[in-house]
Backbone as JSON, one array per atom type, in Angstrom:
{
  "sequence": "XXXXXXXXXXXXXXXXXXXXXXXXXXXXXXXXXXXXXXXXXXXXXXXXXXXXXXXXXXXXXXXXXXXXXXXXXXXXXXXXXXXXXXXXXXXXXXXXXXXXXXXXXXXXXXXXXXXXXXXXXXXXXXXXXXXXXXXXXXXXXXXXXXXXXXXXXXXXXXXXXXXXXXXXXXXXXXXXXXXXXXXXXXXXXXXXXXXXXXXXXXXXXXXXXXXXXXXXXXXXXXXX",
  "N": [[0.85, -1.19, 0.0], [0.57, 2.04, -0.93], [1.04, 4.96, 0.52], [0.76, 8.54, -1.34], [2.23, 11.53, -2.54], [3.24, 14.37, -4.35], [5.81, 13.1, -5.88], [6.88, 12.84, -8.2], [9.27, 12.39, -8.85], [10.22, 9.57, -8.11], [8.11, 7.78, -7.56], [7.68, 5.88, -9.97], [10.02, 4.66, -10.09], [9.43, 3.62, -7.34], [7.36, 1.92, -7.78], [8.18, 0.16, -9.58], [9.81, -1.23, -8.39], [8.82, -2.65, -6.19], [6.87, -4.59, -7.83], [8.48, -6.35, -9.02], [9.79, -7.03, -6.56], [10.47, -9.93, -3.82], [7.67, -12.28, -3.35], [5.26, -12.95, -5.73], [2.64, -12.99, -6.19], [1.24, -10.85, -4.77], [-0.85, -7.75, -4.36], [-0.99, -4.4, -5.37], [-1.68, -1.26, -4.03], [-1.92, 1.69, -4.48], [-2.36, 5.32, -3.09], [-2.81, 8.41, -4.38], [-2.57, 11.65, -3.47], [-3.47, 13.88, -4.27], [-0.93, 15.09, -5.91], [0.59, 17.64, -6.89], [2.84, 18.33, -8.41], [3.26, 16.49, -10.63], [2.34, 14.28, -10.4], [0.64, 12.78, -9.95], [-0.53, 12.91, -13.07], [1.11, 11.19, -14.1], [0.95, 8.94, -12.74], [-1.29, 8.26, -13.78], [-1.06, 8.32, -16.67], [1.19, 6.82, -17.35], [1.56, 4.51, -15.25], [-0.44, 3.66, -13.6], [-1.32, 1.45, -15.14], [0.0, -0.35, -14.17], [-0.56, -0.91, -11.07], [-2.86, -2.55, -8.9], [-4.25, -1.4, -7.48], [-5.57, 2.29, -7.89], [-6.3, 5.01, -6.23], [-7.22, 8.18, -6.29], [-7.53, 11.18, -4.71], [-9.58, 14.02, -4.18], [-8.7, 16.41, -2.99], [-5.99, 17.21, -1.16], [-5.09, 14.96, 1.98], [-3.55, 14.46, 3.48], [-1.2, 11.48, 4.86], [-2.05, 10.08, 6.97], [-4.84, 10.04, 5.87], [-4.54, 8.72, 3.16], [-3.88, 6.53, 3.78], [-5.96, 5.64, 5.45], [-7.85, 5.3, 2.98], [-6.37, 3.54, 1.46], [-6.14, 0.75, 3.16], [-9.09, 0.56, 3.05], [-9.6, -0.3, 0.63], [-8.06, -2.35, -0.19], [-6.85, -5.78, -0.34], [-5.31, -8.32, 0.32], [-4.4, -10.38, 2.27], [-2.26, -9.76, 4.44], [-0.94, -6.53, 5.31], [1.51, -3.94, 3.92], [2.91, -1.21, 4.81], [4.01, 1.28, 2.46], [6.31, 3.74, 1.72], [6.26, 6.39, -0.51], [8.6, 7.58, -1.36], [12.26, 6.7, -1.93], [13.56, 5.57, 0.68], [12.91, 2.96, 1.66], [13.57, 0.14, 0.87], [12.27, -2.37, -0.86], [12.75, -5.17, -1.23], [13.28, -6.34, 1.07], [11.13, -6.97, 1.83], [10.65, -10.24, 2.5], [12.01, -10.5, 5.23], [10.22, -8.63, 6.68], [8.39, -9.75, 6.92], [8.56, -12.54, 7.53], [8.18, -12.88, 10.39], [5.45, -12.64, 10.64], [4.51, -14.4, 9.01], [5.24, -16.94, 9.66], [3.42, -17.36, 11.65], [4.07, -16.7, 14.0], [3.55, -13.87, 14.57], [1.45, -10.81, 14.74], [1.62, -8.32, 14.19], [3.95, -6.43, 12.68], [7.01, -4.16, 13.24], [9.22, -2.48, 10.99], [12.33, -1.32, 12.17], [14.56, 1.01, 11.95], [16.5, 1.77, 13.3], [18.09, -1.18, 14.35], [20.47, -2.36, 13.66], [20.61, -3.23, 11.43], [21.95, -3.56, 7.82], [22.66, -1.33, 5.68], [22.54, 2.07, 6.7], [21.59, 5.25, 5.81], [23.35, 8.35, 6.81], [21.92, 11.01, 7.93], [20.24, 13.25, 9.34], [20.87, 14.57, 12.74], [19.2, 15.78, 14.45], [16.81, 14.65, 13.79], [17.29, 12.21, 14.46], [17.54, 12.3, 17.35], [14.97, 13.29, 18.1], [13.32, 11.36, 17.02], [13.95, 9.16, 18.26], [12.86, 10.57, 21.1], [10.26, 10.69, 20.66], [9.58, 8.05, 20.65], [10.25, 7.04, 22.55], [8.18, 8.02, 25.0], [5.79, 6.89, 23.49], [6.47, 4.49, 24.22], [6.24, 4.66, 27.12], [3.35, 4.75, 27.21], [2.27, 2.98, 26.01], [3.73, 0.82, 27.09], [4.99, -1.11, 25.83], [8.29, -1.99, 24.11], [9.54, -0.68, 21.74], [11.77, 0.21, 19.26], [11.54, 1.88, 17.06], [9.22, 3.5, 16.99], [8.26, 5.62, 14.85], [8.53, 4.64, 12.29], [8.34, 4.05, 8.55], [8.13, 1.47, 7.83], [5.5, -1.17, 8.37], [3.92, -3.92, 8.75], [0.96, -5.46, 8.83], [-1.52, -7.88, 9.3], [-4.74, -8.32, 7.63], [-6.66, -8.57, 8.92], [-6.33, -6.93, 11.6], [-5.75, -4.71, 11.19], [-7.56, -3.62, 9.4], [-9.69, -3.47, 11.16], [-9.41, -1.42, 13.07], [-10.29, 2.1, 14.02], [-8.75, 4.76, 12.14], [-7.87, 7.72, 12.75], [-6.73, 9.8, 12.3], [-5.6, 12.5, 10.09], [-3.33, 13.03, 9.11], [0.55, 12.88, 9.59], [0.0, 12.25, 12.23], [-0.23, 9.58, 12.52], [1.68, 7.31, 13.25], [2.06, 7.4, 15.91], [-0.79, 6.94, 16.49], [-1.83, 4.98, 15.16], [-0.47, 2.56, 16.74], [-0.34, 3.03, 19.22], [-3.08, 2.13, 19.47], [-3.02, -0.66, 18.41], [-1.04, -1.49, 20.41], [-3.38, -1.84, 22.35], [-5.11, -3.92, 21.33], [-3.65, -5.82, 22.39], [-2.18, -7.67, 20.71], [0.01, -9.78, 19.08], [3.41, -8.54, 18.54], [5.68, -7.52, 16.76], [9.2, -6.71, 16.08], [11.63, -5.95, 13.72], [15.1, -5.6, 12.18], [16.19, -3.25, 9.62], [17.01, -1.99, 6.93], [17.87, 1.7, 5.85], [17.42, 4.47, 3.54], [17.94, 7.31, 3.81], [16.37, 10.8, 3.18], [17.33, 13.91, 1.76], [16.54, 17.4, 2.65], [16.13, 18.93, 0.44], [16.36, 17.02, -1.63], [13.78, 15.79, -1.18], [12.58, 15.28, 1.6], [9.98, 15.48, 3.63], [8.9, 15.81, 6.61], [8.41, 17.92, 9.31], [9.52, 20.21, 11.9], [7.33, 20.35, 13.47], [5.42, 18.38, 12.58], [6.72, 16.74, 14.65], [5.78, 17.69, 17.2], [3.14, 17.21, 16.95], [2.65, 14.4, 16.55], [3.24, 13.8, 18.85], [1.59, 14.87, 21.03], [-0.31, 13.17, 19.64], [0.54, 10.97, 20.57], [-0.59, 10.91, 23.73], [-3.3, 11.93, 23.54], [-4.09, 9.53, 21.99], [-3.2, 7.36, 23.79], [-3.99, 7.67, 26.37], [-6.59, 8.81, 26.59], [-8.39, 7.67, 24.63]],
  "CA": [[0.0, 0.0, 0.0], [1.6, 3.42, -1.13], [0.49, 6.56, 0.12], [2.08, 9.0, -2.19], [2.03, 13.11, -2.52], [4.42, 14.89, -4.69], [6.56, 12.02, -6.01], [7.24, 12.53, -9.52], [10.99, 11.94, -9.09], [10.69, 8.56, -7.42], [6.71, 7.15, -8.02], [7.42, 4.74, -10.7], [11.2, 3.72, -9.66], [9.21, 2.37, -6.53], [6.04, 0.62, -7.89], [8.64, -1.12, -10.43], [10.83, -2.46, -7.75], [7.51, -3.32, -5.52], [6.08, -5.11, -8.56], [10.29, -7.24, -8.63], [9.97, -7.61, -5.13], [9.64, -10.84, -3.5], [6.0, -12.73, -3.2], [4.57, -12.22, -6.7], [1.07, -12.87, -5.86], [0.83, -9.66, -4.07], [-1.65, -6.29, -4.55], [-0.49, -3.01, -5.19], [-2.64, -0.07, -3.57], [-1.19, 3.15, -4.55], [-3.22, 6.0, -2.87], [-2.65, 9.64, -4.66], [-3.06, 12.51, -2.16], [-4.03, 15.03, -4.81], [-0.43, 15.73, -5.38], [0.53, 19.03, -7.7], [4.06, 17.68, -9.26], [2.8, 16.06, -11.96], [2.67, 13.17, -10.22], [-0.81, 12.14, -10.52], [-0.56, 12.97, -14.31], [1.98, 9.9, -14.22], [-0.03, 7.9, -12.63], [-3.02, 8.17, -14.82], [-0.16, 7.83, -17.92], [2.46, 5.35, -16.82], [1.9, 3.79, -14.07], [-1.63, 2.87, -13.3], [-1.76, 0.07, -15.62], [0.98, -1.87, -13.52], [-0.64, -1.18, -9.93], [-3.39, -3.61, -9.01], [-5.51, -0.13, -7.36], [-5.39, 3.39, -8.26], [-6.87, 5.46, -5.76], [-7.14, 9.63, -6.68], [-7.93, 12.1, -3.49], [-9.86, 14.92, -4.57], [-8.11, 17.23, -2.3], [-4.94, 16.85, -0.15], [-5.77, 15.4, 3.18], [-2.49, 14.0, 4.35], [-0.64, 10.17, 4.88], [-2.97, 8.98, 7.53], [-6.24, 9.53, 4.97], [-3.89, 8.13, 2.33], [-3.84, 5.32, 4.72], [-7.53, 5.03, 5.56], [-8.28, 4.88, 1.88], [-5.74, 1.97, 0.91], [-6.49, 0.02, 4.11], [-10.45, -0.18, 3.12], [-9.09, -0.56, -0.94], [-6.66, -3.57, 0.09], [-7.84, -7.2, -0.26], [-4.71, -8.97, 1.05], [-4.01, -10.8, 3.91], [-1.38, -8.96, 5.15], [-0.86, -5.47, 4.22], [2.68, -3.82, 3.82], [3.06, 0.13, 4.26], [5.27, 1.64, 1.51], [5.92, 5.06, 1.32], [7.01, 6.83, -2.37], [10.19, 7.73, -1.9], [12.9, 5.56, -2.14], [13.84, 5.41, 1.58], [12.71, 2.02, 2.14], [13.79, -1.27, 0.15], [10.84, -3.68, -1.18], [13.64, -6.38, -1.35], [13.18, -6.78, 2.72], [9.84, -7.77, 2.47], [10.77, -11.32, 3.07], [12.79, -9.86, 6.53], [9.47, -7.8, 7.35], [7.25, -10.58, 6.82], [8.78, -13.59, 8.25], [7.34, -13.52, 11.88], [3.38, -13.38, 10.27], [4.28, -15.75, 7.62], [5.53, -18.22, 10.82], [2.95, -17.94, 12.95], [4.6, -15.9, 15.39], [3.41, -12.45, 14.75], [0.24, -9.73, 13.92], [2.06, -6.81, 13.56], [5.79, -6.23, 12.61], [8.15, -3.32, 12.79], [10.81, -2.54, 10.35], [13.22, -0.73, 12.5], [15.91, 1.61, 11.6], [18.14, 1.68, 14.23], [18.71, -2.22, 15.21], [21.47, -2.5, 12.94], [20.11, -4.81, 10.19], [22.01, -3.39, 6.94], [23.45, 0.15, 5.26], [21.72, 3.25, 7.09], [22.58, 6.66, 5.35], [23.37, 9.15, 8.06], [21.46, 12.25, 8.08], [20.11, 14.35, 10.87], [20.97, 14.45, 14.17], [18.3, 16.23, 15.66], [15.34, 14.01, 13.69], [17.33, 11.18, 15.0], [16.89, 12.23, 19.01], [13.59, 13.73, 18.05], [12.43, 10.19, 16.84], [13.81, 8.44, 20.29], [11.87, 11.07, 22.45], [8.39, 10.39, 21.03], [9.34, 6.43, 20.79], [10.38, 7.02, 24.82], [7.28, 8.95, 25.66], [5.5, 6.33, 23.04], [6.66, 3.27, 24.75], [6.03, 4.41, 28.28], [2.14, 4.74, 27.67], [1.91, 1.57, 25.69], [3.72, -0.41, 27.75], [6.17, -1.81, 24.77], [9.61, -1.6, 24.17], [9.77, -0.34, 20.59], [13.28, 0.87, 19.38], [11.77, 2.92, 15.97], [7.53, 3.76, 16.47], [7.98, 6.57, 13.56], [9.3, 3.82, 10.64], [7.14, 3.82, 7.99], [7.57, 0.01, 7.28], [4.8, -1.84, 9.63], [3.27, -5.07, 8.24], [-0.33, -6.1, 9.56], [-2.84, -9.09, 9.15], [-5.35, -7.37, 7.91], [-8.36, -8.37, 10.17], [-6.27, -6.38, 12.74], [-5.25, -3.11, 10.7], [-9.35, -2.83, 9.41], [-10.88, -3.28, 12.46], [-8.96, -0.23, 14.01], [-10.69, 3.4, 12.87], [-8.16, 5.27, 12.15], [-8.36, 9.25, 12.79], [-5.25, 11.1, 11.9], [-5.35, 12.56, 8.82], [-1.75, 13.3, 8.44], [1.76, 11.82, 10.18], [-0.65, 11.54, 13.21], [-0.8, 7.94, 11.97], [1.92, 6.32, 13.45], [1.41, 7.01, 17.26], [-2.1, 6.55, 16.35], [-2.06, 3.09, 14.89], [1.06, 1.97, 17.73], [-1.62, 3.01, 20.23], [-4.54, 1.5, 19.09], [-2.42, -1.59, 18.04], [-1.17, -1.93, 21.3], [-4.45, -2.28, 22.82], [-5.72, -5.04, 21.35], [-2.9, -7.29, 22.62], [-1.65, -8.47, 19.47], [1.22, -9.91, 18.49], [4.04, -7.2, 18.14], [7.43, -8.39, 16.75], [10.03, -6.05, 15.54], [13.66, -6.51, 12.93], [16.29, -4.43, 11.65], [15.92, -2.75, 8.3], [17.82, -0.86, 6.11], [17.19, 3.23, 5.52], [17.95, 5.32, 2.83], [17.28, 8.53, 4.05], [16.21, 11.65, 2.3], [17.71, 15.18, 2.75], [15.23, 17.81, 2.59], [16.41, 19.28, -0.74], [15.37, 15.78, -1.95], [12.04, 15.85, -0.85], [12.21, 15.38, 2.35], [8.94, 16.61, 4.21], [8.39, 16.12, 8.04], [9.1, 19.0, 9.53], [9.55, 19.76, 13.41], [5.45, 20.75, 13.69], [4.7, 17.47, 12.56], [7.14, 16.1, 15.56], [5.08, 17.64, 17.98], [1.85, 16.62, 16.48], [3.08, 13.16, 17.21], [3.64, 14.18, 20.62], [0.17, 15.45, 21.16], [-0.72, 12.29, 19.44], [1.0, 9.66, 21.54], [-1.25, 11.48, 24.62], [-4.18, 11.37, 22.92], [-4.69, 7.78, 22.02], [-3.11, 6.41, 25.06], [-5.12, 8.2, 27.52], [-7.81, 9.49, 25.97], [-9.23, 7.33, 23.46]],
  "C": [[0.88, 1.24, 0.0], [0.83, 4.54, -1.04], [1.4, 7.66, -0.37], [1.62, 10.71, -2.67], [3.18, 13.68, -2.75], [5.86, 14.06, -4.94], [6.49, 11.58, -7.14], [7.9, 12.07, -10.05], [10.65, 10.3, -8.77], [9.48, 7.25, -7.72], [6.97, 5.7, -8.83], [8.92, 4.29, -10.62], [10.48, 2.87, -8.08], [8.19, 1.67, -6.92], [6.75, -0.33, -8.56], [9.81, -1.75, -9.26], [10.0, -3.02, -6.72], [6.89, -4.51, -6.28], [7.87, -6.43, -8.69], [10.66, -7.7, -7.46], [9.87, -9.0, -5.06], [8.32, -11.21, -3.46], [5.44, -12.19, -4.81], [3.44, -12.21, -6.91], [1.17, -11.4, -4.57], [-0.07, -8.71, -4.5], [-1.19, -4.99, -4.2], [-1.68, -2.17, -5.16], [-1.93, 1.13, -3.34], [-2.17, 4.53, -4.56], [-2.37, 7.49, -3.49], [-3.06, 10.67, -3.67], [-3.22, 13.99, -2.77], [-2.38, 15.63, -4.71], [-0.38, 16.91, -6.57], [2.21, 19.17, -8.69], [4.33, 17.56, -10.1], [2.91, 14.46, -11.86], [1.43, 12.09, -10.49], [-0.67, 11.85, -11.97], [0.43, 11.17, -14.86], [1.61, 8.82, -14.01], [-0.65, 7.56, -13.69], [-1.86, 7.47, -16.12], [0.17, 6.13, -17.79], [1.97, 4.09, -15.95], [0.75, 2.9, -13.26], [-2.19, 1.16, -13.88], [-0.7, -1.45, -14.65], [0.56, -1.69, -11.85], [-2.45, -2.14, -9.95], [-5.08, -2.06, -8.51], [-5.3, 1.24, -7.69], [-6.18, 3.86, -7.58], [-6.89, 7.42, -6.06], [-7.95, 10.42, -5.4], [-8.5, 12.77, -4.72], [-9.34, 16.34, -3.7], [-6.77, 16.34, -1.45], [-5.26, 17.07, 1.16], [-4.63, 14.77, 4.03], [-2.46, 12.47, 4.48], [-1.78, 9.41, 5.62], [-4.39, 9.1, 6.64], [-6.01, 9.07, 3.76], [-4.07, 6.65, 2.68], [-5.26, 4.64, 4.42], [-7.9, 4.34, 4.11], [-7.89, 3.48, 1.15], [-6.07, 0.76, 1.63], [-7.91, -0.54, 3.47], [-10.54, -0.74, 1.56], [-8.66, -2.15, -0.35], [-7.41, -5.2, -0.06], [-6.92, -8.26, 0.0], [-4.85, -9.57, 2.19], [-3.5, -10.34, 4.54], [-0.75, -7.44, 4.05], [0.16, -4.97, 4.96], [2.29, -1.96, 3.91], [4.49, 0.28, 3.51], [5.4, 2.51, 0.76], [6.37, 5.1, -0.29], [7.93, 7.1, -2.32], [10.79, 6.78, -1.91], [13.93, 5.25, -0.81], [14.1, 4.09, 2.3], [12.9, 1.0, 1.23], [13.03, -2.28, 0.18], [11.66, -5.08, -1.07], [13.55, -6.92, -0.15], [11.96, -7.46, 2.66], [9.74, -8.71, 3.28], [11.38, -11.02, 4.6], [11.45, -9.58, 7.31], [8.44, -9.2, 7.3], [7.53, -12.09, 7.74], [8.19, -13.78, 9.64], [5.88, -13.46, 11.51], [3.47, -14.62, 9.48], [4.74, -16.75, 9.13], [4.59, -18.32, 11.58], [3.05, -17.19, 13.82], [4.14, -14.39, 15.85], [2.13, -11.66, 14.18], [0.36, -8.74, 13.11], [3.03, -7.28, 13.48], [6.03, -4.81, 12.03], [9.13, -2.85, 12.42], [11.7, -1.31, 11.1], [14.66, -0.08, 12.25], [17.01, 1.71, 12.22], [18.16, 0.19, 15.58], [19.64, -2.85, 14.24], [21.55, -3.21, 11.99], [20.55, -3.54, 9.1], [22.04, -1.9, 6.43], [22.0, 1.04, 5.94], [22.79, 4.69, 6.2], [22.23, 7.74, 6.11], [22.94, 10.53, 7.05], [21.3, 12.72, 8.81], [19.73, 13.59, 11.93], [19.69, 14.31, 14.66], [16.77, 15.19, 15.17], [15.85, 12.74, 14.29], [17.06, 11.36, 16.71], [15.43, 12.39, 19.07], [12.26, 12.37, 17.99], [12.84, 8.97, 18.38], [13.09, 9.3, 21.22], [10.35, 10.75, 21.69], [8.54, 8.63, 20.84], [9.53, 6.18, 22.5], [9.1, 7.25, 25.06], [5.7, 7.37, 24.73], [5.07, 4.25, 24.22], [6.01, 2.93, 26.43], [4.46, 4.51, 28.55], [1.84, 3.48, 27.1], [2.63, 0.28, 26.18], [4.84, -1.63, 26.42], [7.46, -1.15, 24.4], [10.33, -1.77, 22.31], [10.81, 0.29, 20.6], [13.08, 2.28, 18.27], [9.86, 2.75, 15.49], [7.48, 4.65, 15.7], [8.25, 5.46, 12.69], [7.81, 3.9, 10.11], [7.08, 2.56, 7.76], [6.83, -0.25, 8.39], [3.76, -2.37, 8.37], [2.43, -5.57, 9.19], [-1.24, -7.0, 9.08], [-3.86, -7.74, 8.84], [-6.8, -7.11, 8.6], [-7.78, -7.34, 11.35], [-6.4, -4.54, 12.29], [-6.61, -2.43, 10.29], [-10.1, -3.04, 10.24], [-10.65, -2.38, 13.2], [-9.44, 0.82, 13.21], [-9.54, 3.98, 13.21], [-8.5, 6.89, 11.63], [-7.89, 10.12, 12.18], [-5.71, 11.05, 10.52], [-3.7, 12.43, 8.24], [-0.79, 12.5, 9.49], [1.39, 11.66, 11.77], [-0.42, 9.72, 13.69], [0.21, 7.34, 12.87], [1.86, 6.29, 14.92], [0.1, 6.58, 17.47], [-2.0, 4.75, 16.63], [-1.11, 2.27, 16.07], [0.61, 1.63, 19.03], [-2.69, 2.42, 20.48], [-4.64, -0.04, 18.8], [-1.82, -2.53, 19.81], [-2.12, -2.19, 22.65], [-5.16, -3.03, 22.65], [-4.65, -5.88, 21.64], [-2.59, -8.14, 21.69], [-0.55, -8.54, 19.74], [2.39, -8.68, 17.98], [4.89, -7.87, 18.22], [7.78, -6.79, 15.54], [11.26, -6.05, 14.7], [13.59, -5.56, 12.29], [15.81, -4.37, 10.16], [17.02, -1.85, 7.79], [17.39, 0.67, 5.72], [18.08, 3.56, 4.89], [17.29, 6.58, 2.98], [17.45, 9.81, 3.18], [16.52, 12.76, 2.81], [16.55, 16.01, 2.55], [15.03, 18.63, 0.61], [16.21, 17.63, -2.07], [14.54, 14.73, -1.56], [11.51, 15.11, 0.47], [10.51, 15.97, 3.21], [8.38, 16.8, 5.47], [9.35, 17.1, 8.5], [8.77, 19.22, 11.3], [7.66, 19.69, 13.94], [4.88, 19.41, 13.5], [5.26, 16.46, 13.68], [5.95, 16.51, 16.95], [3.71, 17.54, 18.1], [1.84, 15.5, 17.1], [2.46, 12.71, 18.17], [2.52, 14.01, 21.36], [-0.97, 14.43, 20.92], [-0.93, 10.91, 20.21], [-0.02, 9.94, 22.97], [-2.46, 10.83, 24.53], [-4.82, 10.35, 23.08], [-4.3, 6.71, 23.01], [-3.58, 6.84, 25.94], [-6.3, 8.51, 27.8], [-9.09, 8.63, 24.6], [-9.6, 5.9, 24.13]]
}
């Protein structure tokens, strides 16, 4: 599932290495978020005929209603997040998938910093920034997550559509982490590889959406 906004550069270098990935019975759900690029336009051209859904926002409402939309689209068993840039490597799948495919697991988190394979160093401060809301994260849910921002997280999907999900925007992942660890599922975690993006290529969380998070992690562990 790809939620994707402003990703002209990168769009169809990841659906074609998603579609080369491991598992070739899989479903591609590539949600558009109304972007303004010319990335849609690519879609519609290129690229739609090789994903399995094509979803088109009519406005830009942000990742977590990117989310919602692919989630109730999806017709898998287990559904894969996978942003548009090229941050994250489809080649892991098999890595990210192994504890559901065994048996062993509901959820799984692809983690960036447990040393599984090339990381490309970028910023400091988003790296402490992402250990204080996984600290502040961990201590209301009661789990000992090393990387609750990653965008990889692989779910069964009786668990991932039975949760409503609220956030419109990068709300989503204390959201779902929260909401996830309340039904007592299965939570298994492994190392991943990151290719991180600077902001001059196309980076886009910015500190406002750190303390969104923040505000988030509160929220749904106390309040919801």
């Amino acid at each position: 599932m790809i939620p994707c906004y402003n990703e002209a550069g990168t769009i169809e270098t990841i659906v074609e290495a998603i579609r080369n990935s491991p598992y070739p019975d899989k479903e591609i759900v590539l949600v558009d978020d109304f972007s303004t690029d010319g990335t849609r336009e690519l879609i519609m051209d290129r690229i739609a005929g090789r994903v399995d859904v094509a979803i088109y926002h009519d406005r830009n409402m942000g990742k977590g209603a990117a989310l919602r939309s692919g989630i109730k689209a999806a017709g898998g068993e287990v559904i894969i997040v996978q942003d548009a840039d090229l941050e994250y490597n489809p080649d892991e799948y098999p890595h990210l998938l192994a504890p559901i495919l065994s048996g062993k697991a509901d959820v799984v988190y692809g983690s960036r910093f447990m040393g599984c394979g090339p990381h490309r160093v970028v910023y400091f401060w988003h790296r402490v920034g992402n250990s204080v809301l996984t600290l502040f994260s961990n201590m209301l849910t009661n789990l000992n997550l090393t990387d609750m921002e990653t965008c990889y997280k692989a779910f069964r999907s009786e668990i991932i559509k039975a949760i409503d999900i609220e956030e419109d925007r990068f709300g989503f992942e204390p959201e779902i982490t929260a909401k996830i660890a309340k039904t007592k599922c299965r939570i298994y975690e492994v190392g991943i590889s990151y290719y991180g993006r600077t902001y001059e290529e196309g980076k886009k969380i910015v500190l406002m959406d750190g303390f969104k998070a923040l505000y988030c992690i509160f929220k749904y562990n106390l309040f919801r």
